[in-house]
TORKOL-4160 file (C-alpha; in steps of 0.2 Angstrom, whole numbers, padded with zeros to 4 digits, m for minus):
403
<pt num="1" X="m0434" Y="0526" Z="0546"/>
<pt num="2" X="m0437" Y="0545" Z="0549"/>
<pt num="3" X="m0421" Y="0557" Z="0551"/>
<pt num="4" X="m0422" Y="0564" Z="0570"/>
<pt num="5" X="m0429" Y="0580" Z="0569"/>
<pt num="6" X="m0419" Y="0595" Z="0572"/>
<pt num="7" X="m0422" Y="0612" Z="0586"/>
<pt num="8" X="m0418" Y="0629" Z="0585"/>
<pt num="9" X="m0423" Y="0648" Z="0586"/>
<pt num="10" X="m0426" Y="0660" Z="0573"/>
<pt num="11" X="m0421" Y="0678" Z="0580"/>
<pt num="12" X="m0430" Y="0693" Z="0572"/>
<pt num="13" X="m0426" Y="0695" Z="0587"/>
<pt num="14" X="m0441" Y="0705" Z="0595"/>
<pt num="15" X="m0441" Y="0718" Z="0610"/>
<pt num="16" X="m0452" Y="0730" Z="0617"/>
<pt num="17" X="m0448" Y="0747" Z="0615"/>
<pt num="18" X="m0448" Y="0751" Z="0634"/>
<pt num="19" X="m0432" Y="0742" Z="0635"/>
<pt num="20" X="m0413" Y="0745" Z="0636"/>
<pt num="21" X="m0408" Y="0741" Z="0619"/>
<pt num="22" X="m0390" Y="0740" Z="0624"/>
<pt num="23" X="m0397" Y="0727" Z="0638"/>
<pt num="24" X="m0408" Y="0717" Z="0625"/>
<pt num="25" X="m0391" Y="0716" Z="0613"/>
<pt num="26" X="m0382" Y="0706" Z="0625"/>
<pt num="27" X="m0394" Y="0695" Z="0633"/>
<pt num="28" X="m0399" Y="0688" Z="0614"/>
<pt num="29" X="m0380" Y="0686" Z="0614"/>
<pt num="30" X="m0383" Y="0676" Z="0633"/>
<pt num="31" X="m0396" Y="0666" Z="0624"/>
<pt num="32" X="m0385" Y="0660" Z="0612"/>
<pt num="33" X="m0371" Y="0654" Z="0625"/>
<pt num="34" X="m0389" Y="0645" Z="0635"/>
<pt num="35" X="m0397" Y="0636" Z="0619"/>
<pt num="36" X="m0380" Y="0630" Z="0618"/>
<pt num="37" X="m0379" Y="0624" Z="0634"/>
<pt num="38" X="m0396" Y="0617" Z="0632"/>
<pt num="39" X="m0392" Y="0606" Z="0616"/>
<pt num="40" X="m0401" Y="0618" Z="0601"/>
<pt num="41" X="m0395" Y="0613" Z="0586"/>
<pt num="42" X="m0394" Y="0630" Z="0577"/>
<pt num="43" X="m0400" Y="0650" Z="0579"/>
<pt num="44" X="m0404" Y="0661" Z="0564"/>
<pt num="45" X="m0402" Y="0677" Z="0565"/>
<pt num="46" X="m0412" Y="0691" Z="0558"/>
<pt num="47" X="m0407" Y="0709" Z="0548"/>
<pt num="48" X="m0417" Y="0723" Z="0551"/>
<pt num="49" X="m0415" Y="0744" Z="0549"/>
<pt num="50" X="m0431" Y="0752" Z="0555"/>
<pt num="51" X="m0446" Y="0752" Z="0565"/>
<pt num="52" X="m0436" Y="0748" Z="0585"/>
<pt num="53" X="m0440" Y="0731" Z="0587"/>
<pt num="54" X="m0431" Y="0722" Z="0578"/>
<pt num="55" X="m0414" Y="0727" Z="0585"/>
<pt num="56" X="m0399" Y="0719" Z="0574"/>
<pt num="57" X="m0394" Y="0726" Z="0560"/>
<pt num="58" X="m0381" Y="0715" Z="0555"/>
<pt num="59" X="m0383" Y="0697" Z="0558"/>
<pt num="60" X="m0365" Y="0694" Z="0553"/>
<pt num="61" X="m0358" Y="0705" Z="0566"/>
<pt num="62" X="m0369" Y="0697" Z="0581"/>
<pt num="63" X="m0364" Y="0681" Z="0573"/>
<pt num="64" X="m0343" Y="0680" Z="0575"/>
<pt num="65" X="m0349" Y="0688" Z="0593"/>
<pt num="66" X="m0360" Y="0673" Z="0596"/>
<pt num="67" X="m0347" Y="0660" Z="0589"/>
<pt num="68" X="m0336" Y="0665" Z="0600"/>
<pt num="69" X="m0346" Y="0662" Z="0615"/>
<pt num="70" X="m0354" Y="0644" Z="0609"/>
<pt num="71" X="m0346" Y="0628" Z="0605"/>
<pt num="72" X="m0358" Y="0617" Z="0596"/>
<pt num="73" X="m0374" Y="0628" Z="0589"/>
<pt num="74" X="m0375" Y="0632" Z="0571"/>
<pt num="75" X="m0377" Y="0650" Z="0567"/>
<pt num="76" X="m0385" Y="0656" Z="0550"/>
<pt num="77" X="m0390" Y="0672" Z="0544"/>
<pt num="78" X="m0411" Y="0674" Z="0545"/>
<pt num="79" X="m0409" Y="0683" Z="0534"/>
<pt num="80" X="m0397" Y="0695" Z="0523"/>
<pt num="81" X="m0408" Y="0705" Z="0515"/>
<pt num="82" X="m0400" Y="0703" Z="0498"/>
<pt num="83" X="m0406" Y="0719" Z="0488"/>
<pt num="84" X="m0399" Y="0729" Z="0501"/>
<pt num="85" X="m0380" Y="0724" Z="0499"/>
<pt num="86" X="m0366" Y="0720" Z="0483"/>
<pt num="87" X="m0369" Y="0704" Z="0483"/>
<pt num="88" X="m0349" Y="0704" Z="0481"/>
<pt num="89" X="m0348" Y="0709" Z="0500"/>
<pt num="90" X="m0361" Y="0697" Z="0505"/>
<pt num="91" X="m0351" Y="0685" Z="0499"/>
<pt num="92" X="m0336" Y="0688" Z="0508"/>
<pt num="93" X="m0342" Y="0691" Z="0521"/>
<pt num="94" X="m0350" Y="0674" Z="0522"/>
<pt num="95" X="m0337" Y="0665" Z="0521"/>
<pt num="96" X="m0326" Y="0674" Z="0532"/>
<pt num="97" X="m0338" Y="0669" Z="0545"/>
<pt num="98" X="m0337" Y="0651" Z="0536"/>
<pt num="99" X="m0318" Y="0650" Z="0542"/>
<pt num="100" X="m0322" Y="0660" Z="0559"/>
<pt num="101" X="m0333" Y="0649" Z="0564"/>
<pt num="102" X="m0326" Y="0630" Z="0558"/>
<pt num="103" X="m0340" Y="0628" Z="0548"/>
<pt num="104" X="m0355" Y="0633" Z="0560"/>
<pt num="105" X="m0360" Y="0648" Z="0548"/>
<pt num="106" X="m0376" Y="0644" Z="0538"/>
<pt num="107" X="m0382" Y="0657" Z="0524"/>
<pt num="108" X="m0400" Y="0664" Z="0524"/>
<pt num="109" X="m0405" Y="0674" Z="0513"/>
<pt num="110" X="m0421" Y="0684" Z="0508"/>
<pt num="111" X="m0428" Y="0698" Z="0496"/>
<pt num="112" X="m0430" Y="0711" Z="0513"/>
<pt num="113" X="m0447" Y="0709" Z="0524"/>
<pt num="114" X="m0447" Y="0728" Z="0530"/>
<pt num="115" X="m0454" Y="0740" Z="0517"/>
<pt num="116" X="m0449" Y="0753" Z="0528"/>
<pt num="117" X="m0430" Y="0748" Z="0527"/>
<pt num="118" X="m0431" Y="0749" Z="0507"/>
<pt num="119" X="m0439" Y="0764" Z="0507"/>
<pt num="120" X="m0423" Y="0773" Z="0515"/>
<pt num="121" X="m0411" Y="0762" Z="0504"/>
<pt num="122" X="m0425" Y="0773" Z="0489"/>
<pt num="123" X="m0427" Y="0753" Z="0484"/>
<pt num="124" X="m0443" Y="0749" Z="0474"/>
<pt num="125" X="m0453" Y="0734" Z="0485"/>
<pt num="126" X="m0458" Y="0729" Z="0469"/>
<pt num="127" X="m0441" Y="0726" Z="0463"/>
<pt num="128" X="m0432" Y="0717" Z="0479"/>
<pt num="129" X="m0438" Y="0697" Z="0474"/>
<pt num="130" X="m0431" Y="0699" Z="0455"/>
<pt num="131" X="m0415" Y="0706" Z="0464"/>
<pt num="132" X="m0413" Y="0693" Z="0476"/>
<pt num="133" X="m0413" Y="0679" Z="0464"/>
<pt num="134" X="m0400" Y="0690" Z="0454"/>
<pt num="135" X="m0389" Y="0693" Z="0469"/>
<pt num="136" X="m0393" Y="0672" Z="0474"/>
<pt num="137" X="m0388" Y="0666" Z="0457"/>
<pt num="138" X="m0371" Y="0679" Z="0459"/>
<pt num="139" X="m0366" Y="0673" Z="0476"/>
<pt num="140" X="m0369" Y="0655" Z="0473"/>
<pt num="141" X="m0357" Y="0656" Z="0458"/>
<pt num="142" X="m0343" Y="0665" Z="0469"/>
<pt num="143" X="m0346" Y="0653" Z="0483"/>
<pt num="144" X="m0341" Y="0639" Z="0468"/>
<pt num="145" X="m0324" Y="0648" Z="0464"/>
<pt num="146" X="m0332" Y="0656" Z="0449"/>
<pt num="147" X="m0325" Y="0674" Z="0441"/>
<pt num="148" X="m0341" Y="0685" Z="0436"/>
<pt num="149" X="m0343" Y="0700" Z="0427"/>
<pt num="150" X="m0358" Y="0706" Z="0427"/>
<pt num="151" X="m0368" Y="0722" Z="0425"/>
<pt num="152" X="m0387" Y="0725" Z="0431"/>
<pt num="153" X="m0397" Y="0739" Z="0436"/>
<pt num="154" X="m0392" Y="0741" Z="0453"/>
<pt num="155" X="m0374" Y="0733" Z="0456"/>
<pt num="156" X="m0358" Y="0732" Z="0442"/>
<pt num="157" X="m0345" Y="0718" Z="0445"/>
<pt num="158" X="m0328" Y="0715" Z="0434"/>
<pt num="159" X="m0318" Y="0700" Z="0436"/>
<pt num="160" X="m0327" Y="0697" Z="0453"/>
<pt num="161" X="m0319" Y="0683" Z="0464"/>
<pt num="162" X="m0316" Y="0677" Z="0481"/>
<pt num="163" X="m0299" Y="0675" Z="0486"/>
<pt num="164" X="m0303" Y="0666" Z="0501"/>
<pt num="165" X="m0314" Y="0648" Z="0496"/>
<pt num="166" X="m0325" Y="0641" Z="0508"/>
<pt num="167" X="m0319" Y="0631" Z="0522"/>
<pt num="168" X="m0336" Y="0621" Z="0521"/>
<pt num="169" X="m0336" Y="0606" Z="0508"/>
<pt num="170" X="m0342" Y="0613" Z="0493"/>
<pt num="171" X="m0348" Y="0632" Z="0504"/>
<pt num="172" X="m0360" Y="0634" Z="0519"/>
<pt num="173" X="m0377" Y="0628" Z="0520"/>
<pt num="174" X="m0391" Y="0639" Z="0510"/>
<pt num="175" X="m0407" Y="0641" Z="0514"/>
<pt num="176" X="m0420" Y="0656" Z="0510"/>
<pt num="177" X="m0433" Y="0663" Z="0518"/>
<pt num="178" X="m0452" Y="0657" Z="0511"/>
<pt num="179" X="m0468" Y="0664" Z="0518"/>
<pt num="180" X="m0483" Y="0669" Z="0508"/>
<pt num="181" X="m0479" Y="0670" Z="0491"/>
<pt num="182" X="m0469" Y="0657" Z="0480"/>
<pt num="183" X="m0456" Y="0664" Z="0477"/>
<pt num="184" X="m0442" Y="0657" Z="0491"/>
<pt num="185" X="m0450" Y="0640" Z="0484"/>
<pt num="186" X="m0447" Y="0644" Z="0468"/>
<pt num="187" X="m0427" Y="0648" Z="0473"/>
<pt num="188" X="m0426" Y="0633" Z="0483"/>
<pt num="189" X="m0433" Y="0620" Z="0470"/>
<pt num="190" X="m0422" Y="0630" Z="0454"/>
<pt num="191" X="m0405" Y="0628" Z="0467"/>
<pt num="192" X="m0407" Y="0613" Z="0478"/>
<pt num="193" X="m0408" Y="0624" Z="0495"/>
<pt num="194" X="m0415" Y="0624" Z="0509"/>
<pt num="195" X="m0431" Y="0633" Z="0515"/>
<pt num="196" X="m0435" Y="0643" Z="0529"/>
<pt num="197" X="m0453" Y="0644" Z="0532"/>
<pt num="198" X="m0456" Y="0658" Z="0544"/>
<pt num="199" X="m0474" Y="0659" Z="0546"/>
<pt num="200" X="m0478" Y="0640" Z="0549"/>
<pt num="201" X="m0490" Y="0643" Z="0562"/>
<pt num="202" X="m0500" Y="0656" Z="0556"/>
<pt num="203" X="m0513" Y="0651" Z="0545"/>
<pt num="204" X="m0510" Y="0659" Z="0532"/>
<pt num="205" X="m0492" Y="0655" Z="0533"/>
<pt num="206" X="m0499" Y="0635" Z="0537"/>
<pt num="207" X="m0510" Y="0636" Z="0523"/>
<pt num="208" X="m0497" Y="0641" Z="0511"/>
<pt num="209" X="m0481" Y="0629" Z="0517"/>
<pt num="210" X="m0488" Y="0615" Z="0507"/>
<pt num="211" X="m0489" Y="0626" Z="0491"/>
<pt num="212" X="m0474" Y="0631" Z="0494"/>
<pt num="213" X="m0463" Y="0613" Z="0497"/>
<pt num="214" X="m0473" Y="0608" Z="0481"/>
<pt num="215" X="m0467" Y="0621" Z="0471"/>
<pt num="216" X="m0450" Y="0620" Z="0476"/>
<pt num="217" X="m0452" Y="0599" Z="0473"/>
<pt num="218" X="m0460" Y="0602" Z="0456"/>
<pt num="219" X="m0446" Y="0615" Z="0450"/>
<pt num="220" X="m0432" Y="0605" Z="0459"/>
<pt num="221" X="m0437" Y="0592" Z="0448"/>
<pt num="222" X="m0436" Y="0602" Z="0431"/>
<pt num="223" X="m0419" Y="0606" Z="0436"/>
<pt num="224" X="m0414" Y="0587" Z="0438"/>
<pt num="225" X="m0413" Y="0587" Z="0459"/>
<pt num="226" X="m0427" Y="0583" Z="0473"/>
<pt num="227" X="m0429" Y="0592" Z="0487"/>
<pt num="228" X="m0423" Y="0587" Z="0504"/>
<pt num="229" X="m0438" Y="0588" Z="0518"/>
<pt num="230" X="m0420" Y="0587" Z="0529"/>
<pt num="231" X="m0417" Y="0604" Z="0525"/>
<pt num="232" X="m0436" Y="0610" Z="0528"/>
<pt num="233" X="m0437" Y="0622" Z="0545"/>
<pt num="234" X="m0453" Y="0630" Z="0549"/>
<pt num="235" X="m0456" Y="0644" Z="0561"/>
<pt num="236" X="m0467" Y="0645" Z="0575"/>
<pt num="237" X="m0470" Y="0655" Z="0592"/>
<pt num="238" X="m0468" Y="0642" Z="0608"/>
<pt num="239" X="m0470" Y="0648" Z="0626"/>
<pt num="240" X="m0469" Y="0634" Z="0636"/>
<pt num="241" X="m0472" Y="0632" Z="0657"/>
<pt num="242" X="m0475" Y="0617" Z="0670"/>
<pt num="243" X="m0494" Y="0622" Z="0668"/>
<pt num="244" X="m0504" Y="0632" Z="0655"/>
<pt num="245" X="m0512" Y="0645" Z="0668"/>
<pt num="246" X="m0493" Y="0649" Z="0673"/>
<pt num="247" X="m0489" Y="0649" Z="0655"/>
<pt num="248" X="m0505" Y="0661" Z="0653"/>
<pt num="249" X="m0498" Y="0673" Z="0667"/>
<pt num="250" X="m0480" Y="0672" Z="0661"/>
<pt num="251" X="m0483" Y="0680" Z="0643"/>
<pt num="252" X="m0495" Y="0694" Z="0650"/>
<pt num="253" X="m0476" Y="0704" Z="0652"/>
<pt num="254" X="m0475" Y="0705" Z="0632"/>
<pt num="255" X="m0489" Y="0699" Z="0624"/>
<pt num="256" X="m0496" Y="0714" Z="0619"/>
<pt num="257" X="m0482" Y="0725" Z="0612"/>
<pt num="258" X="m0476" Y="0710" Z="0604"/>
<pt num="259" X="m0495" Y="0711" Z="0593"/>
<pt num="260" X="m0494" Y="0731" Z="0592"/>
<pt num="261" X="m0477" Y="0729" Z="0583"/>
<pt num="262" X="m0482" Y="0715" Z="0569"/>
<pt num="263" X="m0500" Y="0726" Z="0567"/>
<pt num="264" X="m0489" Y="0742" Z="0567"/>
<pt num="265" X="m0479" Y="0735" Z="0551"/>
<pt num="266" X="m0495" Y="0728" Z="0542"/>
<pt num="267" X="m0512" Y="0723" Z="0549"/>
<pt num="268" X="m0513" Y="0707" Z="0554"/>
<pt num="269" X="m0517" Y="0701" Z="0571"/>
<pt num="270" X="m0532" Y="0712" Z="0575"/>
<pt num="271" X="m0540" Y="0709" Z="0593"/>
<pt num="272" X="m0558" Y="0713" Z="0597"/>
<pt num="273" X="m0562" Y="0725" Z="0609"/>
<pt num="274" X="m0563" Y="0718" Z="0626"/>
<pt num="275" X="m0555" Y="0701" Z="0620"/>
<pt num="276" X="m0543" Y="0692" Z="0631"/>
<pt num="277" X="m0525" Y="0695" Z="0620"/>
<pt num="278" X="m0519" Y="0675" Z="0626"/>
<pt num="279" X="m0537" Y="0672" Z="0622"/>
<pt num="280" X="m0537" Y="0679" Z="0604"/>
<pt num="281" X="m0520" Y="0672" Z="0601"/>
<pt num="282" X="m0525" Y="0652" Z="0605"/>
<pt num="283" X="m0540" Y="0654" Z="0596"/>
<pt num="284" X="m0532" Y="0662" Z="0580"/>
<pt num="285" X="m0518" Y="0648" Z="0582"/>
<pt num="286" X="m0504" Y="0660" Z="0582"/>
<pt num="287" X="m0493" Y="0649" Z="0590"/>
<pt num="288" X="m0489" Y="0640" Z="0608"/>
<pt num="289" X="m0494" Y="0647" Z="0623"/>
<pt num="290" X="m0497" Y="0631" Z="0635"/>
<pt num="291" X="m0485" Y="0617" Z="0641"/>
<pt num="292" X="m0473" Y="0605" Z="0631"/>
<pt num="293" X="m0488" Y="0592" Z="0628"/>
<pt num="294" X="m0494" Y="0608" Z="0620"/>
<pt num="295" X="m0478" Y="0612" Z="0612"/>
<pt num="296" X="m0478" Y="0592" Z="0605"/>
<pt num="297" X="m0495" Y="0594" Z="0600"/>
<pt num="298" X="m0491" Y="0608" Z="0588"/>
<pt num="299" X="m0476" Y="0601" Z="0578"/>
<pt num="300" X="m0487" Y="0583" Z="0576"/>
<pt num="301" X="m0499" Y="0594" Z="0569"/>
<pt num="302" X="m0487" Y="0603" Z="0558"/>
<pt num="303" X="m0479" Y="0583" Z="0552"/>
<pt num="304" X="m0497" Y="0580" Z="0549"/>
<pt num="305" X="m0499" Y="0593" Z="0538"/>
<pt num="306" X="m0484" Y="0592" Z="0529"/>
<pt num="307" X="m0476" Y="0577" Z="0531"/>
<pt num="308" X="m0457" Y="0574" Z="0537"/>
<pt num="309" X="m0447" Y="0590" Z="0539"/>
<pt num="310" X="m0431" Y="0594" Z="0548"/>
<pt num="311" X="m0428" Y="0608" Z="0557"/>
<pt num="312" X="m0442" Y="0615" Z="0570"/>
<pt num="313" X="m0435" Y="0633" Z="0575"/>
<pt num="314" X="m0444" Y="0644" Z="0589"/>
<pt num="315" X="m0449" Y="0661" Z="0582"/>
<pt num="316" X="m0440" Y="0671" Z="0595"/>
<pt num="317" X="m0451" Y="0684" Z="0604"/>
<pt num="318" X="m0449" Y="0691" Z="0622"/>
<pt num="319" X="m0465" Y="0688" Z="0625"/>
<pt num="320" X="m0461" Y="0682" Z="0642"/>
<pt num="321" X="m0448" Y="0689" Z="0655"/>
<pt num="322" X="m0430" Y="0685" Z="0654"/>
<pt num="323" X="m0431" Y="0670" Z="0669"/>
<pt num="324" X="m0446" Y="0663" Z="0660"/>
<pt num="325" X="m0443" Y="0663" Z="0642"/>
<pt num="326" X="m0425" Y="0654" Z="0648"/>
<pt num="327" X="m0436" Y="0641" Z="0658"/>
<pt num="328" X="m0447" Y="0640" Z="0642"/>
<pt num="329" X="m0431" Y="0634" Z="0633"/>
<pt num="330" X="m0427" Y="0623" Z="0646"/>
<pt num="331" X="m0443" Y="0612" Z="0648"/>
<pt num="332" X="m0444" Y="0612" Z="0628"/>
<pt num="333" X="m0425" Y="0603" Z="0627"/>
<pt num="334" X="m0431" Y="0592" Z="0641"/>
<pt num="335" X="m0446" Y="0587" Z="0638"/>
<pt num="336" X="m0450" Y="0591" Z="0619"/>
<pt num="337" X="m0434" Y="0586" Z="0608"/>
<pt num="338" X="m0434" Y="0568" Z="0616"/>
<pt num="339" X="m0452" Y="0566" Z="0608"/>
<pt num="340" X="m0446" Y="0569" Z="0590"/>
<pt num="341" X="m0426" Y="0564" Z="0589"/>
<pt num="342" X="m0429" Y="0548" Z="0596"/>
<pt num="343" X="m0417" Y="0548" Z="0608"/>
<pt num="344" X="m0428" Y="0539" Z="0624"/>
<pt num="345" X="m0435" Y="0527" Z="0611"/>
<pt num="346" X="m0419" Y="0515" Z="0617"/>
<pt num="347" X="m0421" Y="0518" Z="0634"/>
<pt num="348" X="m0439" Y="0515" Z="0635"/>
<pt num="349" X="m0441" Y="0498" Z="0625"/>
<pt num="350" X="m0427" Y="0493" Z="0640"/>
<pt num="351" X="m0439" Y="0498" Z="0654"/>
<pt num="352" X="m0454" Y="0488" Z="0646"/>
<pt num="353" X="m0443" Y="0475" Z="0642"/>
<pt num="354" X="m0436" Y="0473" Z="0661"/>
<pt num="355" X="m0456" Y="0477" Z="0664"/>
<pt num="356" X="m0463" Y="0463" Z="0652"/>
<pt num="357" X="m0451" Y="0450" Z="0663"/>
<pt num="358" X="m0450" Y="0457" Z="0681"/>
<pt num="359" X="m0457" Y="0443" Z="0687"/>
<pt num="360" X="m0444" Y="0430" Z="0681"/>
<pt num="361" X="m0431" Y="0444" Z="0684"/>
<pt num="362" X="m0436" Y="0444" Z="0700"/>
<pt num="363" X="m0435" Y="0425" Z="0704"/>
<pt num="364" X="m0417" Y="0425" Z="0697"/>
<pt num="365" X="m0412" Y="0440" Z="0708"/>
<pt num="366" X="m0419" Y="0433" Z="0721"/>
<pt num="367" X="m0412" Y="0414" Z="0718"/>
<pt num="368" X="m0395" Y="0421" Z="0716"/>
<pt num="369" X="m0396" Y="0432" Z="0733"/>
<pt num="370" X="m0401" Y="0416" Z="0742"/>
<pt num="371" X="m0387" Y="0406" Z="0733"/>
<pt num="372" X="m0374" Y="0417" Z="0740"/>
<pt num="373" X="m0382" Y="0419" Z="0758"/>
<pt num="374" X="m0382" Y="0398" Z="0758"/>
<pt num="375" X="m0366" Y="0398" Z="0753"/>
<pt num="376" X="m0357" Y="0413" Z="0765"/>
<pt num="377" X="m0368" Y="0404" Z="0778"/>
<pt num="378" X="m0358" Y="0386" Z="0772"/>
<pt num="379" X="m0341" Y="0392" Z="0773"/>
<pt num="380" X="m0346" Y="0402" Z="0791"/>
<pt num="381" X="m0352" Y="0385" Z="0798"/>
<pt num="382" X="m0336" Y="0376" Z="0792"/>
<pt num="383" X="m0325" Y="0389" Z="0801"/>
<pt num="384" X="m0336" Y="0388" Z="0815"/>
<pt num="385" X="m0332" Y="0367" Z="0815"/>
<pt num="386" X="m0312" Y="0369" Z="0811"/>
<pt num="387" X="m0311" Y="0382" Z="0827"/>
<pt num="388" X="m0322" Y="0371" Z="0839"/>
<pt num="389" X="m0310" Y="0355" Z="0834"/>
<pt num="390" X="m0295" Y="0366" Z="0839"/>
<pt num="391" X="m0304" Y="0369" Z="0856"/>
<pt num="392" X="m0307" Y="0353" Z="0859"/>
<pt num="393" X="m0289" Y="0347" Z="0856"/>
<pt num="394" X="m0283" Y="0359" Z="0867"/>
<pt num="395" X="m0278" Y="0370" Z="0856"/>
<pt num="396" X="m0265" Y="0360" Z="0849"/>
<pt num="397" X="m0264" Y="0357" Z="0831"/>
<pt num="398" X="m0248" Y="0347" Z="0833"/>
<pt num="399" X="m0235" Y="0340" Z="0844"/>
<pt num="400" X="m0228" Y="0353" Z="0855"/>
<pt num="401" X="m0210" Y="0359" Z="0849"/>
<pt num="402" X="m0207" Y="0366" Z="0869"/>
<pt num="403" X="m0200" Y="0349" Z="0880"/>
């Protein structure tokens, strides 16, 4: 049997640049508190120093904010950009957040997606994958109690330690990020972790996911481990409404800025001239803009593809209003998770089953009404006899007592 698939978000997070940023702050902080309240099972948030969309900076901060306000949701890093950071401090500061929370801390990590944030740091791009696997290997050894001296090109550790262990059993949950190239694979499959796959919808993103769960299964077994599809999230943009048209009307409010910003850091999404933008974006698959049959339609699509995987996270983007992209959430936990976590599969085999034997149901419903009407109708009739008796004896039922 299948493990239930798992729901959550994936927050860059994404907002246009017409909007109050201290007002966008806390409302991703009111999301948190609602997909809670709806049942999501886990939110990863993003890290990001340049360009204005992409407004967190430190997704351990927004996280011990968000923990405070939530009770069940898991909250993981998506991601800590590793080269930017002592991987010492990345450490701590992860399982600090491990104690903080009870647990709900998970650990993303990534070689840094913004060239633009490494170029202020005066990082070489070309250098940020070969550092994050350094800085992974480091932290994973810390998180297992280890003392490490180590000295590389970029950071200089003597007797490292943490002095505080984890509060998860061994530490947190790892997982890094895995795109276009092989390299999160790579990570995953050399140290059993999970994988975040950010780009599952796109099609270069799609065509590549397979590539990359069979690299990371091919190296996991070099290593003498197998990788768990459990711990396999893919990324994908969902809009969801009652109907597609108001679906169609409700991401007209963000749409377009939200496809300026992803062309305005690389090229990707170009639209033709006098193209519909929701048009251009169905045909181009980008991602879910329709209602949850369309939303179920994608993620079957994605199983398809790949096979069994665990976590199906919505690629957080503002594309709709406030009030809609709530009510998006809402229709998706209602209507979508059912579908994949099984959880109507016992209630439905019940109303077929009730369905299959109505008929004899019925009779026996109907047999026991009429048994208990004959009989309240018996004892009514025998009261009925006992009073008249009375009455006709005069009301006596026994020699007087008065002479």
């Amino acid at each position: 049997m299948t493990s239930r698939m798992r729901h959550g978000v994936f927050l860059p997070p994404f907002h246009a640049m017409n909007e109050n940023p201290n007002n966008v702050l806390h409302r991703d902080l009111e999301l948190m508190e609602w997909l809670d309240r709806l049942g999501y099972h886990e939110a990863w948030i993003g890290e990001h120093h340049s360009a204005g969309f992409e407004t967190i900076s430190s997704p351990e901060a927004f996280i011990a904010a968000a923990a405070e306000r939530t009770k069940h949701i898991r909250l993981g890093t998506g991601v800590v950009s590793l080269p930017y950071h002592n991987p010492l401090m990345v450490a701590n500061r992860i399982i600090q957040l491990d104690h903080q929370t009870r647990g709900r801390v998970m650990f993303g990590a990534g070689p840094g997606l913004l060239a633009s944030d490494a170029m202020m740091l005066d990082i070489d791009p070309n250098t940020q994958r070969d550092r994050m696997e350094q800085a992974l290997d480091l932290i994973l050894r810390l998180f297992r109690g280890e003392v490490v001296t180590e000295k590389t090109d970029w950071y200089s550790l003597n007797k490292a330690r943490l002095h505080l262990l984890p509060y998860s059993d061994p530490y947190p949950e790892v997982a890094v990020a895995s795109a276009v190239t092989p390299s999160g694979g790579r990570l995953a499959g050399r140290y059993n972790l999970g994988m975040l796959c950010v780009a599952a919808a796109d099609p270069k993103g799609f065509d590549a996911l397979g590539v990359n769960w069979q690299t990371a299964c091919e190296i996991a077994e070099e290593h003498g481990h197998k990788m768990d599809p459990k711990r396999l999230r893919l990324v994908a943009p969902f809009h969801v409404a009652e109907t597609r048209e108001q679906a169609r009307k409700n991401v007209r409010f963000g749409i377009r800025q939200y496809i300026d910003y992803i062309n305005n850091n690389m090229p990707r999404f170009i639209v033709p001239p006098g193209q519909d933008i929701v048009d251009y974006w169905l045909e181009n698959k980008i991602g879910v803009i329709g209602t949850p049959d369309d939303a179920i339609e994608l993620i079957r699509k994605l199983q398809a593809r790949q096979g069994e995987f665990g976590v199906m996270l919505h690629m957080a983007n503002n594309i709709a209003d406030w009030e809609a992209t709530k009510r998006s959430y809402e229709l998706y936990a209602r209507f979508v998770m059912p579908v994949f976590d099984g959880s109507n599969v016992a209630r439905q085999e019940s109303y077929d089953w009730v369905s299959a034997n109505r008929d004899t149901l019925s009779r026996q419903r109907t047999e026991a009404a009429q048994r208990m009407i004959d009989k309240h109708e018996a004892e009514r009739a025998a009261k009925r006899g006992e009073k008249a008796k009375v009455a006709a004896a005069g009301g006596r039922r026994g020699p007087s007592l008065i002479s």
